[in-house]
C-alpha positions as CSV (number, residue, x, y, z in Angstrom):
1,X,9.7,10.8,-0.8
2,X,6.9,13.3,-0.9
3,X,3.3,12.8,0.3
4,X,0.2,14.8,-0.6
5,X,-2.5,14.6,1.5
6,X,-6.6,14.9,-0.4
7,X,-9.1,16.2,1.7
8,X,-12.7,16.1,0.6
9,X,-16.3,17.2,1.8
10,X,-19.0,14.4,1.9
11,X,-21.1,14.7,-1.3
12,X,-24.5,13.4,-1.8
13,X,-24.6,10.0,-4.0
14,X,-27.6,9.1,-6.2
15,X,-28.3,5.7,-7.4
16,X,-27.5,4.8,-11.3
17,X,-25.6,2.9,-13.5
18,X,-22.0,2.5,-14.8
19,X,-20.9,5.9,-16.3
20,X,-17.2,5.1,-17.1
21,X,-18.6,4.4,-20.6
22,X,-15.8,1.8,-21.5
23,X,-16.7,-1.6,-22.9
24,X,-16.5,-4.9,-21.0
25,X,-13.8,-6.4,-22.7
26,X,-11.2,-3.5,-22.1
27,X,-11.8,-4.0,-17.9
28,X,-9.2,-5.8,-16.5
29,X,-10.3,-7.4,-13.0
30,X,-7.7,-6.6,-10.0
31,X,-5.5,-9.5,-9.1
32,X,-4.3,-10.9,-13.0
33,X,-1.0,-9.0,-12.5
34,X,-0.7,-9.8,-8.5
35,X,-0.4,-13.4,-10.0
36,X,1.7,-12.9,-12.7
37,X,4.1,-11.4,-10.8
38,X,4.3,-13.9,-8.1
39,X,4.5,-16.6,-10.8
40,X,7.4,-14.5,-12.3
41,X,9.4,-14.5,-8.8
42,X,8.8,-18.2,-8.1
43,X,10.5,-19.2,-11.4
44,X,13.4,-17.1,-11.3
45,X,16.6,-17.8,-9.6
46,X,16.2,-15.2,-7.2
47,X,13.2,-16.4,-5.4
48,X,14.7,-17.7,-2.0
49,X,16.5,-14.6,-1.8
50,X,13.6,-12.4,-2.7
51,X,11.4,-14.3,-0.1
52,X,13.9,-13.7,2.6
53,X,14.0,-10.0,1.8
54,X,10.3,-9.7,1.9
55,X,10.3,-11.2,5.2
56,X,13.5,-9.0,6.5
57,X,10.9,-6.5,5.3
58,X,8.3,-7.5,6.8
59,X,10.1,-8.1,10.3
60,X,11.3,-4.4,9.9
61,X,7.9,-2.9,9.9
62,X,7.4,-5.0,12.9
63,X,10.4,-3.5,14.6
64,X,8.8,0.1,13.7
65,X,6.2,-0.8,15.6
66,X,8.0,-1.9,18.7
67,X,10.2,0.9,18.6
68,X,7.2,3.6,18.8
69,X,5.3,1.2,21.5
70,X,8.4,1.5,23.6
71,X,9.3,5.2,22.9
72,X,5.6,5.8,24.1
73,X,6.1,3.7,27.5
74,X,9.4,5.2,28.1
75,X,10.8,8.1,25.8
76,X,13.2,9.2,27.7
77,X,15.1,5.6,27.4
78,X,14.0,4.7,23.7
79,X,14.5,8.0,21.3
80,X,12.5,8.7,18.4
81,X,14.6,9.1,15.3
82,X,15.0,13.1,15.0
83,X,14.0,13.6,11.2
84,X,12.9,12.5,8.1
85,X,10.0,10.5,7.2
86,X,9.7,7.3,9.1
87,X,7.6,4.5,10.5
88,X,8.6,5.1,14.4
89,X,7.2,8.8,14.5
90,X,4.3,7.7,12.6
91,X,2.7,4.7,14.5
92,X,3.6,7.1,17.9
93,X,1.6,9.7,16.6
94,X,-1.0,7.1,15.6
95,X,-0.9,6.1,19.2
96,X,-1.4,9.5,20.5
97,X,-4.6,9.5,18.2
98,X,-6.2,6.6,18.9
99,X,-8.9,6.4,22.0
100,X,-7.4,5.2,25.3
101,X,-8.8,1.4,24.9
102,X,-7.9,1.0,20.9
103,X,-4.7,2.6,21.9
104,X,-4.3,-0.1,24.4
105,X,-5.0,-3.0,22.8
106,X,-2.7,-1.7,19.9
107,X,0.2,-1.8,22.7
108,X,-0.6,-5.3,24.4
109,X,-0.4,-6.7,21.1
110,X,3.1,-5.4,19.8
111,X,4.4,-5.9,23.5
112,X,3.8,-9.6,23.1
113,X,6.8,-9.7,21.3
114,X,8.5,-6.9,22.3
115,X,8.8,-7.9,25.7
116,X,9.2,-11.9,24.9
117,X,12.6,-13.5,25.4
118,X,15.6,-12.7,23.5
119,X,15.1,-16.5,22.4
120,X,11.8,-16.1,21.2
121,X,12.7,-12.7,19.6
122,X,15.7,-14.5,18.0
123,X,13.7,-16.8,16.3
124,X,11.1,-14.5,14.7
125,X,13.8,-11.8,13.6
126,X,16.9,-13.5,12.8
127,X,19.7,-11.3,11.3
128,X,18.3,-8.3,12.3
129,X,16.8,-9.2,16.1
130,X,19.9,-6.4,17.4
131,X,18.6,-3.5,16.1
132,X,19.9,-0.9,18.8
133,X,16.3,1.1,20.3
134,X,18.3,3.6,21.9
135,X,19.8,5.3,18.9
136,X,18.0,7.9,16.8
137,X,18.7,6.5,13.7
138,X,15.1,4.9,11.9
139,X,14.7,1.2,12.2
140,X,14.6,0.6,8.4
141,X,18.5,2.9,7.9
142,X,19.7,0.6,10.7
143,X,18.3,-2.4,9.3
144,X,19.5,-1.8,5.7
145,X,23.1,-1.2,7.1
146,X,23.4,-4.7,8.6
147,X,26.6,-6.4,6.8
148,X,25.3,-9.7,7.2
149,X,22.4,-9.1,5.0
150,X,24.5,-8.6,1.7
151,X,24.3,-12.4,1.4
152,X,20.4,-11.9,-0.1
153,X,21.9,-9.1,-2.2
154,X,21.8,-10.3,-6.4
155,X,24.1,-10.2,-8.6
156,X,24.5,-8.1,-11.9
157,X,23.4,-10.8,-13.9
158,X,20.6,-11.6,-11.3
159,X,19.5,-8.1,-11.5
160,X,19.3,-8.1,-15.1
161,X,17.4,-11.1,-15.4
162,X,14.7,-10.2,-12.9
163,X,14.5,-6.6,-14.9
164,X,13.9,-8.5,-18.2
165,X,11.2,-10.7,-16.7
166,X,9.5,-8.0,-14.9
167,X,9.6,-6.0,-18.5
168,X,8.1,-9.0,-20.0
169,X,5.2,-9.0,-17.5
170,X,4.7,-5.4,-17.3
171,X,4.7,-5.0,-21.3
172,X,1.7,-7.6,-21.6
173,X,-0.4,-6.1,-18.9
174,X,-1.7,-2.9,-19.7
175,X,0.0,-3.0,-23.1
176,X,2.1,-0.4,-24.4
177,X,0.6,3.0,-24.8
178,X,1.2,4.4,-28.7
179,X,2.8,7.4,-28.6
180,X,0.2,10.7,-28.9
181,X,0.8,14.3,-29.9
182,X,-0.8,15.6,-26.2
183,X,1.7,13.9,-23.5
184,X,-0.6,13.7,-20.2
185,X,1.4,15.2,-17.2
186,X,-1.0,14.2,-14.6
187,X,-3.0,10.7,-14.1
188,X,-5.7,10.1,-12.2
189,X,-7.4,7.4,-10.3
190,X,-11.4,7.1,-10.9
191,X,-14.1,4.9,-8.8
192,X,-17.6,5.8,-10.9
193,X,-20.0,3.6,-8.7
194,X,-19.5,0.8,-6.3
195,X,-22.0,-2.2,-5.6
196,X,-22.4,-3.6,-2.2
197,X,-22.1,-7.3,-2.8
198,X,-22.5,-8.3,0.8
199,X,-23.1,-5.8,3.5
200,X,-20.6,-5.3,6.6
201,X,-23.8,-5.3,9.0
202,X,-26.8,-7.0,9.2
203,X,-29.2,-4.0,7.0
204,X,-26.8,-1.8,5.6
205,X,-23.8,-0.1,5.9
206,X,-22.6,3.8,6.2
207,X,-18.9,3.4,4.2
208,X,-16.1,6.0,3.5
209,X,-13.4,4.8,1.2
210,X,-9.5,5.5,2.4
211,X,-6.0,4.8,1.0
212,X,-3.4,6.0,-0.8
213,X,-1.1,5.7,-3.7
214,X,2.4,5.0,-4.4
215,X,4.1,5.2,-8.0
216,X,7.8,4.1,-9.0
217,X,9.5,7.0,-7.5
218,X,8.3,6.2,-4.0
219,X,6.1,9.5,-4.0
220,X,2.7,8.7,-1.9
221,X,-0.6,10.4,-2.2
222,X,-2.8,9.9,0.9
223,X,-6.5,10.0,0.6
224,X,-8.2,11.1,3.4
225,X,-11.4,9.6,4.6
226,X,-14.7,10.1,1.9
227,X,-18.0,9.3,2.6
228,X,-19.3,7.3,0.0
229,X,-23.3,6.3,1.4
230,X,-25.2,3.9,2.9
231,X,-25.4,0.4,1.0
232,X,-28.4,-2.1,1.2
233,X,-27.1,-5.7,-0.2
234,X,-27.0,-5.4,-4.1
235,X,-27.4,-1.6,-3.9
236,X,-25.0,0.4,-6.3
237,X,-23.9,3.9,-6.0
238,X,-22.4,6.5,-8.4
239,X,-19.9,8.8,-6.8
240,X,-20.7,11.7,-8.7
241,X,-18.5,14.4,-7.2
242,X,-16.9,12.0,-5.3
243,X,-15.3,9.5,-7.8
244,X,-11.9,11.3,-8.7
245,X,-10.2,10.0,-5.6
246,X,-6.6,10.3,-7.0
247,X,-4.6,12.9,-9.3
248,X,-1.2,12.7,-9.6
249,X,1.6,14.3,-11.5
250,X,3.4,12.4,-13.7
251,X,6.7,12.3,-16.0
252,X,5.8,12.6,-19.8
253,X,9.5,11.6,-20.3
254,X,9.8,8.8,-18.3
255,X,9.7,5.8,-20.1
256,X,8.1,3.5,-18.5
257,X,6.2,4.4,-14.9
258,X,4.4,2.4,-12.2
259,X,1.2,3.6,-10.3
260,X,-0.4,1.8,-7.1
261,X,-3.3,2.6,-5.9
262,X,-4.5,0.8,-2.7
263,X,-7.7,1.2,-1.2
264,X,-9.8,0.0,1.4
265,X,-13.5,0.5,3.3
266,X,-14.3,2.1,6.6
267,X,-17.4,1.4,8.5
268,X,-19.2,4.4,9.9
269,X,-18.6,3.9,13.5
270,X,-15.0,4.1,13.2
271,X,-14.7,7.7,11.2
272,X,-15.5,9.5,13.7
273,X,-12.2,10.2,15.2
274,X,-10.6,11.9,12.1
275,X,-7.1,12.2,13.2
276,X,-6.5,8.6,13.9
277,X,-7.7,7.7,10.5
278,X,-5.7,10.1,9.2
279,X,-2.5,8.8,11.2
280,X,-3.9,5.3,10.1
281,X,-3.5,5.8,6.3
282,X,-0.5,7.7,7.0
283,X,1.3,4.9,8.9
284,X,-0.3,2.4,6.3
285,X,1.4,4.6,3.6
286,X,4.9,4.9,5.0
287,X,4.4,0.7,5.8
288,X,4.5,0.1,1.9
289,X,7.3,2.6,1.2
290,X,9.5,0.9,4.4
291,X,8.9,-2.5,3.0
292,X,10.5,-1.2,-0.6
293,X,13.2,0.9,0.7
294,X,14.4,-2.0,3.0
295,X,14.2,-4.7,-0.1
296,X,16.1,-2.4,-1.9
297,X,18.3,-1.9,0.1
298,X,19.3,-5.6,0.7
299,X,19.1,-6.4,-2.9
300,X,21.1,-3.9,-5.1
301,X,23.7,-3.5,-2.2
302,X,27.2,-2.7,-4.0
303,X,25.3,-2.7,-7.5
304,X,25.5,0.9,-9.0
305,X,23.0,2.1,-11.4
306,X,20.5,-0.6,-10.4
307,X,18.5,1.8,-7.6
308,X,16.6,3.7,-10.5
309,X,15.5,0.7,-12.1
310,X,14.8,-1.5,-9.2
311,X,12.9,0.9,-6.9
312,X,9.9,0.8,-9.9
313,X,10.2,-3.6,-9.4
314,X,10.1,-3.0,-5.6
315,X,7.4,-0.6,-5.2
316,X,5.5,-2.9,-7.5
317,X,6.1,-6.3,-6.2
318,X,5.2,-4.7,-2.8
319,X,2.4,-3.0,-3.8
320,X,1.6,-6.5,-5.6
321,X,2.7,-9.0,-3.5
322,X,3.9,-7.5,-0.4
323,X,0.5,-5.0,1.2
324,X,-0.8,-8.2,2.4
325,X,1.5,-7.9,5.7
326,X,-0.3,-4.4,5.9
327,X,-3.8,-6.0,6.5
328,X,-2.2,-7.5,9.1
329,X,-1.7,-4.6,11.4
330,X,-5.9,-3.5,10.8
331,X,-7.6,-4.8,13.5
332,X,-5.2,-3.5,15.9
333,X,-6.6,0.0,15.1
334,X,-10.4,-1.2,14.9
335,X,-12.7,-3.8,13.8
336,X,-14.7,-1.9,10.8
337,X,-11.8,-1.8,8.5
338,X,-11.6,-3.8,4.8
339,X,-8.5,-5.5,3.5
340,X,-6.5,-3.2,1.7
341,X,-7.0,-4.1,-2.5
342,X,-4.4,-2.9,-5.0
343,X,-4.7,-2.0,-8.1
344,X,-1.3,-1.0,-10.2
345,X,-1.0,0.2,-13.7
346,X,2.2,-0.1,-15.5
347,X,2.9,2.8,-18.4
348,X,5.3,2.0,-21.1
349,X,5.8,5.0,-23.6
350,X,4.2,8.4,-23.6
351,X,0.5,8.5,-21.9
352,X,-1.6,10.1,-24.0
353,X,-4.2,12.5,-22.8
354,X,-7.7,11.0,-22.1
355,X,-6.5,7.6,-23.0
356,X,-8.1,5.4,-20.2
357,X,-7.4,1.6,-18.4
358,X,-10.5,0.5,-17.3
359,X,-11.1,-2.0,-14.2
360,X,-13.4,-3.8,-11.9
361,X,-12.0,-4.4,-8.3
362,X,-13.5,-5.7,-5.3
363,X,-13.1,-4.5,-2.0
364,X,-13.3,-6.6,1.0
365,X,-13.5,-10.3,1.2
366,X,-17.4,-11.0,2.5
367,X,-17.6,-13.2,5.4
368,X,-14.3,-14.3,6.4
369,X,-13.5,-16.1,10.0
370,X,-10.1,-14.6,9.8
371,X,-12.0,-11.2,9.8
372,X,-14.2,-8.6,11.7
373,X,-14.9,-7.1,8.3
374,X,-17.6,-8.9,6.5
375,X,-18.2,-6.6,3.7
376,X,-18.0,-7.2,0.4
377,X,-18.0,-4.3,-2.2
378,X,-17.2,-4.2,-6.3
379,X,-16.6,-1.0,-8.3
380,X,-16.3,0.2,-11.6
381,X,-13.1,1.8,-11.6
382,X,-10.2,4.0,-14.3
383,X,-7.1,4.8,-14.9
384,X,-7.1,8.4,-16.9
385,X,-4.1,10.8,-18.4
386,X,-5.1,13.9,-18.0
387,X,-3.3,17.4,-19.3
């Protein structure tokens, strides 16, 4: 898996309307095929099996976490894994980021489990609760090599059936794209003005927009921090300069290709300590790629052929279904942070250059008690092949 990471100077925003120039009935409002999909994996067969694998997931990310929690207390003892890309190394380095009473809280929080007893760690992590924290080998490899986690794997005809749903789905979505004479070999994510709905504070807020984005090969792209402006309630903004936050390569051969792109706001007060938001989105980036490499994992164990297929479903239904556990690990890191909101586009055929997929998303929630994040933000956003 490679990662890019986008850096960008702060550009001045004026006030205007909508410049996307695509008509209202060609936007497509975030969330339609979040839905879809979860209606698709409660009617199939598979669902129990898929809902203990998201949780397996899930419980492995929260294993990461321990592991770089007690690396950092005592590393001598509890040994970072030695290479590749993985969550341990990532959340330690977060940790080494963040200021001394973030940093702390972060640490009292994972230790509440981490340090509970075996009986209560039995009950929230099941199968996998004997992970060894001494070796060097990554948390997720360890976790996908556990033989008593082949009973959630599917069979052929399982497999098959979820890939011809999921087809089914992902066909009526965007809709397929006719094939064109100019193939695009790069694609690229657009926000041309955002609306502050309902501000985070009391007059206005100062926002930068973070995230990153994940497409079927597991490849992330990492979006730095980018000023944005300052809102007043019902205030929009054009990006301007700002507004091509992603541009991504992709495969004019490929038949069909997934793209996620996940976003969220940060209040003012908490950019200014650049290199923990940069260890943030990086740790929230290699979160939704854990999640998908453990599920598949699980699910095609002992099923050649099905990884190439099935890592486009997983990346997807994670990216869908799955960023939700995410959000959960926020306000650990600070209290000015949106939920994260994804938007996917699915590409069957040849992407033709300039042809666009328009949306409108909404960023953050408004006031919600379950949240220190009361903003609430919508933006008029594309999808556009590019040469």
């Amino acid at each position: 898996m490679q990662t890019t990471k986008i850096r960008s100077n702060s550009v001045k925003n004026t006030e205007g309307k909508d410049k996307s120039k695509l008509p209202a009935d060609k936007r497509i409002v975030n969330g339609n095929f979040r839905e879809k999909l979860s209606e698709m994996i409660n009617n199939s067969g598979t669902a129990e099996k898929l809902k203990a694998v998201e949780k397996i997931s899930e419980n492995t990310v929260k294993l990461g976490f321990e592991k770089a929690v007690a690396h950092f207390e005592n590393p001598g003892f509890y040994p970072l894994p030695s290479e590749g890309r993985n969550l341990e190394n990532a959340v330690f380095n977060l940790l080494n980021a963040l200021p001394k009473k973030k940093r702390n809280k972060m640490i009292d929080k994972v230790n509440e489990l981490l340090k509970a007893p075996m009986e209560k760690r039995k009950q929230v992590y099941g199968d996998i609760v004997n992970v060894n924290f001494r070796s060097s080998e990554s948390i997720a490899e360890q976790v996908k090599k556990i033989p008593v986690l082949k009973k959630y794997s599917l069979s052929a005809e399982e497999l098959d059936n979820l890939k011809n749903s999921y087809k089914d789905i992902s066909a009526n979505f965007n809709g397929p794209v006719p094939e064109q004479a100019a193939a695009s070999t790069r694609l690229s994510f657009i926000v041309d003005n955002m609306t502050c709905n309902n501000p985070d504070d009391v007059l206005k807020d100062e926002i930068s927009i973070a995230g990153f984005i994940i497409d079927s090969l597991g490849n992330t792209t990492e979006l730095a921090p980018r000023f944005i402006s300052k809102f007043r309630k019902d205030e929009t903004v054009n990006l301007g300069a700002n507004s091509r936050l992603f541009t991504v390569n992709i495969d004019p051969f490929l038949a069909q290709q997934t793209f996620a792109a996940n976003l969220f706001i940060i209040e003012s007060d908490l950019v200014g300590n650049r290199e923990a938001l940069d260890n943030l989105i990086l740790v929230l980036s290699i979160i939704a790629f854990t999640l998908s490499l453990v599920a598949l994992g699980i699910v095609i164990a002992g099923s050649l052929g099905a990884a190439v297929t099935f890592t486009q479903f997983f990346i997807t239904f994670f990216s869908a279904v799955g960023l939700g556990i995410i959000t959960r690990f926020l306000p650990l890191i600070g209290d000015d942070i949106s939920n994260i909101t994804t938007d996917t586009l699915i590409v069957d055929g040849i992407l033709g250059v300039g042809t666009e997929f328009a949306r409108t998303i909404e960023i953050g929630k408004g006031f919600d008690i379950a949240s220190t994040f009361d903003g609430k933000y919508s933006a008029a956003a594309r999808w556009i092949g590019e040469a």
